[in-house]
C-alpha positions in Angstrom: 194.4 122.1 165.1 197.9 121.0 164.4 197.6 121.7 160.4 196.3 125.2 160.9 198.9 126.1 163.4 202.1 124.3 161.6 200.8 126.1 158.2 199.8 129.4 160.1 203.5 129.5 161.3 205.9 128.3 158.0 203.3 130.3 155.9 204.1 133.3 158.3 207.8 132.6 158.5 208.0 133.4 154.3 208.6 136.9 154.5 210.9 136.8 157.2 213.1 134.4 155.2 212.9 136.7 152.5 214.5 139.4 154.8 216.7 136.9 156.0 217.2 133.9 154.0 219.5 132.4 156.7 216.1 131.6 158.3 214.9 129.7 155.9 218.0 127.9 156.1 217.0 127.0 159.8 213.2 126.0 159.0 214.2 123.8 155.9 216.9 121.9 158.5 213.8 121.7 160.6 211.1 120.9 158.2 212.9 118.2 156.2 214.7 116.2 159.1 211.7 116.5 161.6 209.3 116.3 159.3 206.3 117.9 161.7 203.7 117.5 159.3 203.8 113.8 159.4 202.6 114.7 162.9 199.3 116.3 161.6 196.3 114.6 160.2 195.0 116.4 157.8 196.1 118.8 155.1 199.3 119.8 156.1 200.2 115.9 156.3 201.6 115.9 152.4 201.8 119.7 152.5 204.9 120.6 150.1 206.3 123.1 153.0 209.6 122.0 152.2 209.8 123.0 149.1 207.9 126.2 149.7 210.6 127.1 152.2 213.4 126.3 149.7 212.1 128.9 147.1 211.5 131.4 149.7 215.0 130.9 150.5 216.4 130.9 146.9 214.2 134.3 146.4 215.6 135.7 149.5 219.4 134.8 148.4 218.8 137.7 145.0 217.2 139.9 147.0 218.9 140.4 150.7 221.6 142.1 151.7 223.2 139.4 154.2 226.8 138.5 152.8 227.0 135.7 151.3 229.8 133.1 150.5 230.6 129.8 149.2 233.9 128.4 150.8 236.0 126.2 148.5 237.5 123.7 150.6 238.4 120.0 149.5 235.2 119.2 150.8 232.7 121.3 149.0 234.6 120.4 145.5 234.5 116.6 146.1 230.7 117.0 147.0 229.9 119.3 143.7 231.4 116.8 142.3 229.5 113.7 143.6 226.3 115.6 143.1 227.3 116.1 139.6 228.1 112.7 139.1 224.5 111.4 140.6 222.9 113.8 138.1 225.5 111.8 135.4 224.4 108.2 136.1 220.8 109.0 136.5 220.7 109.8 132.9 221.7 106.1 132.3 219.7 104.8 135.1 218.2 101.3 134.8 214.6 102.1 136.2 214.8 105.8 135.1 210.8 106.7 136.1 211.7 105.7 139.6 215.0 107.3 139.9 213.5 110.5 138.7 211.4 110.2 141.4 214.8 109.7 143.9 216.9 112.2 141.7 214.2 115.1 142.7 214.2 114.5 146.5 218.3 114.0 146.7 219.1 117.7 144.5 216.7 119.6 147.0 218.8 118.2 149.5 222.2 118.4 148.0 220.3 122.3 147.4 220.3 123.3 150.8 223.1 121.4 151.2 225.1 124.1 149.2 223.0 127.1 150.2 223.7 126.0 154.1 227.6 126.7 153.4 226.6 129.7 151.1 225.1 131.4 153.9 225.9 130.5 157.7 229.3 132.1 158.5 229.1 133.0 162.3 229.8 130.6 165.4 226.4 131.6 166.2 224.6 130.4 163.2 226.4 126.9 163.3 225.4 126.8 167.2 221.8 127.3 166.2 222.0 124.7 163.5 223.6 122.1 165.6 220.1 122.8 167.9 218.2 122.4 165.5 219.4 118.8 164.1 220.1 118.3 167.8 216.1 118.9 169.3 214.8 117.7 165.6 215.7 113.8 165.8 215.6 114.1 169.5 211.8 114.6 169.7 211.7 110.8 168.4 214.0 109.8 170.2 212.9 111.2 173.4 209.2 109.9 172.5 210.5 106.6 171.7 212.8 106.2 175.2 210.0 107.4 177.3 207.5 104.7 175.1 210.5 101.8 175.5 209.9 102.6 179.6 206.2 102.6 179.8 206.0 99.1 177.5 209.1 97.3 179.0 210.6 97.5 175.6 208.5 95.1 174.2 207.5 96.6 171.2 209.2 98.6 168.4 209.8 102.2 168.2 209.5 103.4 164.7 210.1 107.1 162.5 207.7 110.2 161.4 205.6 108.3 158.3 207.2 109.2 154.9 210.6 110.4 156.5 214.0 108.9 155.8 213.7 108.1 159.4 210.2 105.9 159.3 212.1 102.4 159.3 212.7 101.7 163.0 216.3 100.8 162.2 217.0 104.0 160.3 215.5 106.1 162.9 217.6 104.2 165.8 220.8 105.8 163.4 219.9 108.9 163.2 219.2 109.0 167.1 223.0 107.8 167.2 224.1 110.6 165.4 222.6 113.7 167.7 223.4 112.1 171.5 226.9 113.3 170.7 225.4 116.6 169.6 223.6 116.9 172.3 226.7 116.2 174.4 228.1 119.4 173.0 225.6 121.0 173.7 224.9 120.3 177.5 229.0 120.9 177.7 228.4 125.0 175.9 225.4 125.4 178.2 225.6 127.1 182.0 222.3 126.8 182.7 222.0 123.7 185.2 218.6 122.8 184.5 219.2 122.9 180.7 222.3 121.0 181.6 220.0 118.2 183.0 217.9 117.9 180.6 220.0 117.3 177.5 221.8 114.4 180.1 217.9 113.1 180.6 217.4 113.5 176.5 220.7 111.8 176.0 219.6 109.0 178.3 216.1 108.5 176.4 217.7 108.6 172.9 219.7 106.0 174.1 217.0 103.7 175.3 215.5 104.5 172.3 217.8 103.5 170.0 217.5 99.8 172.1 213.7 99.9 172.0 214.2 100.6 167.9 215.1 96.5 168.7 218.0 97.3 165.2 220.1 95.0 165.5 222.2 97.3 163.2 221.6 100.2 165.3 223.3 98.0 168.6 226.5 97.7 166.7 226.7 101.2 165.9 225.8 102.3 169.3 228.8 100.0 170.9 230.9 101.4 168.5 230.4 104.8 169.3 230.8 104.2 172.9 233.8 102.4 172.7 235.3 105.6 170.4 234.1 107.8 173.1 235.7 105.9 175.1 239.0 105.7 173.6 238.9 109.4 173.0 238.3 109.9 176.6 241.3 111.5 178.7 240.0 110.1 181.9 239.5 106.7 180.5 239.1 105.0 183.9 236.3 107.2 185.3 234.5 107.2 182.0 235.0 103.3 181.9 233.7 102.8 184.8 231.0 104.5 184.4 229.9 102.6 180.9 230.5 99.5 182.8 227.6 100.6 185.3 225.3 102.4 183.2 225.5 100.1 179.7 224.7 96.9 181.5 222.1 98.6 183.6 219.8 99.5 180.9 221.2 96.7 178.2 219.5 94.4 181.4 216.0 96.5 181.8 214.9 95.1 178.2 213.3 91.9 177.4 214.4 88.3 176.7 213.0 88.9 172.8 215.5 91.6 172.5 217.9 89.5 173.9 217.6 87.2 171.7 217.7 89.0 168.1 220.9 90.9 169.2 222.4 87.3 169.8 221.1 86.8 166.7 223.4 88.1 164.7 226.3 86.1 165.9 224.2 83.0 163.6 223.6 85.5 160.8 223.4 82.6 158.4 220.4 81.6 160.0 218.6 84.6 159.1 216.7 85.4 156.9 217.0 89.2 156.8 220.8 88.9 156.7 221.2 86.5 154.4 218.5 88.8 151.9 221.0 91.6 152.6 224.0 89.5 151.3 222.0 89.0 148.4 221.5 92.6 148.0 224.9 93.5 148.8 225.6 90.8 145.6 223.4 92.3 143.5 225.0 95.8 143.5 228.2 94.5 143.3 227.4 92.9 140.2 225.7 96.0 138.7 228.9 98.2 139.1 230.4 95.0 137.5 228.6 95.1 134.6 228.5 98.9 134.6 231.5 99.9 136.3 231.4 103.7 135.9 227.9 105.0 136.1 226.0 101.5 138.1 222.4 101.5 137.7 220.8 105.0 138.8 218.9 105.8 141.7 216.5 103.4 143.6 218.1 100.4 141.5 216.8 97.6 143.8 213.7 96.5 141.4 212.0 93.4 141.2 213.2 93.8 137.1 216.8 94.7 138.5 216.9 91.6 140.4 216.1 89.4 138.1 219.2 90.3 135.8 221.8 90.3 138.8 220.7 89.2 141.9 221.7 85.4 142.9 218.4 84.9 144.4 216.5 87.1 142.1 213.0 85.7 144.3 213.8 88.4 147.7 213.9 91.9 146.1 214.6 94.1 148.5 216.6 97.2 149.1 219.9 97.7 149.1 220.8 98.2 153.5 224.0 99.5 153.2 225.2 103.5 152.6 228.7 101.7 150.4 226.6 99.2 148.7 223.7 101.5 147.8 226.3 104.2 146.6 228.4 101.4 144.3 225.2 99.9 143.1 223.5 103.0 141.9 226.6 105.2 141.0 228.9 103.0 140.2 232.7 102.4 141.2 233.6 106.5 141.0 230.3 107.3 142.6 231.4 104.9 145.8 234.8 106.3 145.4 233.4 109.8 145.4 231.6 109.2 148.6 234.0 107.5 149.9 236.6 110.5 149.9 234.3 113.2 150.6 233.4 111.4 154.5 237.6 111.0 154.8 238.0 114.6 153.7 235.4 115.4 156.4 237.0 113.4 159.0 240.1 115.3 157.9 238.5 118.5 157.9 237.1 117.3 161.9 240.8 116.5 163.2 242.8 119.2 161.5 240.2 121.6 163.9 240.5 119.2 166.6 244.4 119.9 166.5 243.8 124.0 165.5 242.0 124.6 168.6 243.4 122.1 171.3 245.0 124.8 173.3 243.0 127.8 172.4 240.5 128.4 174.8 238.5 131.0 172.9 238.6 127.8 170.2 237.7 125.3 172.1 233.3 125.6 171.4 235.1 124.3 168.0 237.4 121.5 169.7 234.6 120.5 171.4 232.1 120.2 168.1 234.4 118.6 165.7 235.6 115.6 168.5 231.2 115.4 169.0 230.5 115.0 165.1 233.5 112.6 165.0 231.6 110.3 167.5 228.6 111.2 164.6 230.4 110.1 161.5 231.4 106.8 163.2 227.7 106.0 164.1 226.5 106.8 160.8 229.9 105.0 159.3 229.1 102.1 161.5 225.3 101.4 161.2 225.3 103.0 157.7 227.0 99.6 156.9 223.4 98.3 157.1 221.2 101.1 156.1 219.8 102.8 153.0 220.9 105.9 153.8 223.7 107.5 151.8 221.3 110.4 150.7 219.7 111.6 154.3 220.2 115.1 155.6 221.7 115.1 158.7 225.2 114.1 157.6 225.4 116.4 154.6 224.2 118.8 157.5 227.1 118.0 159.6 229.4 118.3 156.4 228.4 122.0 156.3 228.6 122.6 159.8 232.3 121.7 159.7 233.4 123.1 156.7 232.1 126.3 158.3 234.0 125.5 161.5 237.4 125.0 159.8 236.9 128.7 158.0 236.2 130.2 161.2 238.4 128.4 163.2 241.3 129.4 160.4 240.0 133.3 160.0 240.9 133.4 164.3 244.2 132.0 163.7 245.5 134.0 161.4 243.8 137.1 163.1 246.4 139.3 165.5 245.8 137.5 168.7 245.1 140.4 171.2 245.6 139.3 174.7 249.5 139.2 173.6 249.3 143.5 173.6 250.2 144.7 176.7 248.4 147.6 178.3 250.3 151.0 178.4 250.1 153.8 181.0 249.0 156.8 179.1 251.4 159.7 179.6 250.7 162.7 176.8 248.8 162.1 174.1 251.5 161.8 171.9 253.5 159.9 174.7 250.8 157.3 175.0 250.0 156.9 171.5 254.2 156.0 170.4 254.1 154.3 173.7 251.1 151.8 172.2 252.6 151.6 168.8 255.9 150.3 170.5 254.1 147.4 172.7 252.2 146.5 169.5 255.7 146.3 168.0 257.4 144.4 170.7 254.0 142.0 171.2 254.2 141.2 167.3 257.3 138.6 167.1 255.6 136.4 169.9 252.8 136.2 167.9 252.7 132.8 166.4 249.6 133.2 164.9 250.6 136.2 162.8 
């Protein structure tokens, strides 16, 4: 029933997105970080609706009317550019079958990516596509907080099947990276009850993320608590109220778990640590050997391994966004990515600092602070995850690079609450009579 009624509904949504492509912009967000037909069990499971979607969208971009427009920021270069670079070093790639296989899933993305920015330019469609990221990871993590209650947290909660998210500790990242989304979101909501639930969906994500039992996701969660924290203007309340709640629910879950986040103060007791080192080695030795264009994507190969690994006998993935980027891009690929996030951050504070004291800003204050708490989750536990390709992030990237032209097109707009009214007289009295307060407002206009 699931398959008839998820295909029934993206296979009627195809010539809506043709009217509106924008839609399919929505549904693709949905489709490929949700992934609902790993919820199915039968045809739709490996149903292509992703792609179908995307060419809707592509068809719908020649043939609607809605404007369009790619904004040239810093940011949008240095990611054309990175996503040029990828296509570069796959040509030399190591395991080139494989990374053909990689290459075709990472353009669709970086795709989207690109038609995102080329065609969301209202506050309203960024609201919608925070939502959607938002509601999309939150299902799982919902799910897996109310499943880490009923079992006591003593088993796992893992990711859709065939999802960048299926690894329990890549899921417990991405769950990071919407609870301060949907923080935004319960702060532009009035509605109480909607209020309450995105607190409730906050609090499951959260005790998701511990019953993910990632060790990698802990540290990230700390370290966005403590940001949050620091960013905080009433640091005392909201201190006080981490120092009841995080020990409170740290407490409800088991010795077991209590015992693998101690373990990784004896990391070089462990095994999976010490095969991440190795890992972490192995790529550096690739960009070494191959400084400029590394070894291509998915790199980490038994056959890979055995030419640059120190203990070529535990092939296994890379587990780091830096290490996966130096190790299949090289040196300039890393550096690539490296700018593009700082530019991001950049891109966050200089609308953080725009809209401080503008209150008809401050939906935009209060977004870029939120996906500043994001980017240091994801730069935190990325640290430890293969995950320099997946979509929410490169979602977020687009979501603020539409911000900052929005937030910039209101500046420089005449700010209208500056106009006194005037009494009308005559006609022609009232009309010289407006012309001279618009006159007189203009000079204290210091957004002119």
């Amino acid at each position: 029933m699931r398959d008839v009624v998820l295909t029934l509904f993206l296979f009627g949504s195809l010539p809506f997105i043709l009217w509106r492509p924008t839609y399919g912009v929505f549904l693709w967000a949905w489709v490929s970080v949700m992934s609902p037909h790993r919820l199915t069990w039968d045809f739709a499971y490996d149903f292509r609706f992703a792609l179908l979607i995307a060419i809707a969208t592509l068809v719908g971009i020649l043939i609607s009317r809605e404007p369009k427009r790619l904004p040239v920021t810093p940011v949008t270069v240095v990611l054309f550019l990175l996503v040029l670079w990828m296509n570069v070093t796959t040509l030399f790639s190591l395991e080139y079958d494989q990374s053909l296989l990689m290459w075709d899933r990472v353009m669709k993305i970086m795709l989207m990516t690109f038609v995102a920015l080329f065609l969301l330019h209202t506050k309203l469609h960024i609201q919608i596509l925070i939502w959607i990221l938002a509601l999309s990871v939150g299902f799982f993590g919902i799910k897996g907080g109310l499943f880490t209650l009923k079992e006591g947290g003593e088993y796992r909660v893992w990711g859709p099947a065939g999802s960048f998210i299926e690894d329990n500790n890549a899921l417990a990242l991405a769950i990071i990276m919407i609870i301060p989304l949907l923080w935004y979101l319960h702060h532009q909501m009035k509605n109480r009850w909607v209020r309450w639930g995105l607190l409730a969906a906050m609090v499951l994500c959260g005790l998701s993320v511990l019953g993910s039992h990632s060790r990698g996701g802990f540290v990230a969660i700390m370290s966005m608590i403590g940001f949050l924290w620091w960013k905080s203007h009433t640091k005392l309340v909201t201190g006080f109220v981490l120092a009841m709640l995080v020990p409170a629910i740290i407490g409800f879950m088991p010795d077991k778990w209590d015992q693998r986040m101690w373990s990784i103060q004896n990391y070089e007791q462990d095994g999976s640590a010490m095969a991440r080192f190795n890992a972490w080695t192995m790529a550096v030795n690739i960009a070494n050997d191959r400084p400029l264009v590394g070894g291509g994507f998915e790199v980490a190969t038994e056959k890979v391994y055995a030419l640059y690994a120190p203990d070529p006998s535990v092939a296994r993935s890379l587990h780091s966004v830096y290490f996966q980027m130096l190790g299949e891009h090289g040196y300039v690929g890393l550096a690539l990515f490296l700018l593009l996030w700082a530019l991001v951050w950049r891109d966050a504070s200089m609308i953080i600092n725009q809209s401080r004291s503008r209150q008809d800003l401050q939906w935009a204050f209060d977004l870029a602070r939120m996906i500043q708490v994001s980017l240091i989750g994801y730069a935190v536990g990325g640290a430890f995850l293969n995950l320099s390709y997946y979509d929410v992030p490169y979602f977020l990237l687009a979501a603020l690079a539409l911000t900052r032209v929005l937030v910039e097109k209101q500046i420089k707009s005449p700010d209208q609450s500056t106009v006194l009214p005037v009494e009308p007289q005559t006609v022609n009295g009232a009309q010289g009579a407006r012309r001279e307060a618009v006159a007189t407002a203009r000079p204290f206009n210091t957004y002119r």
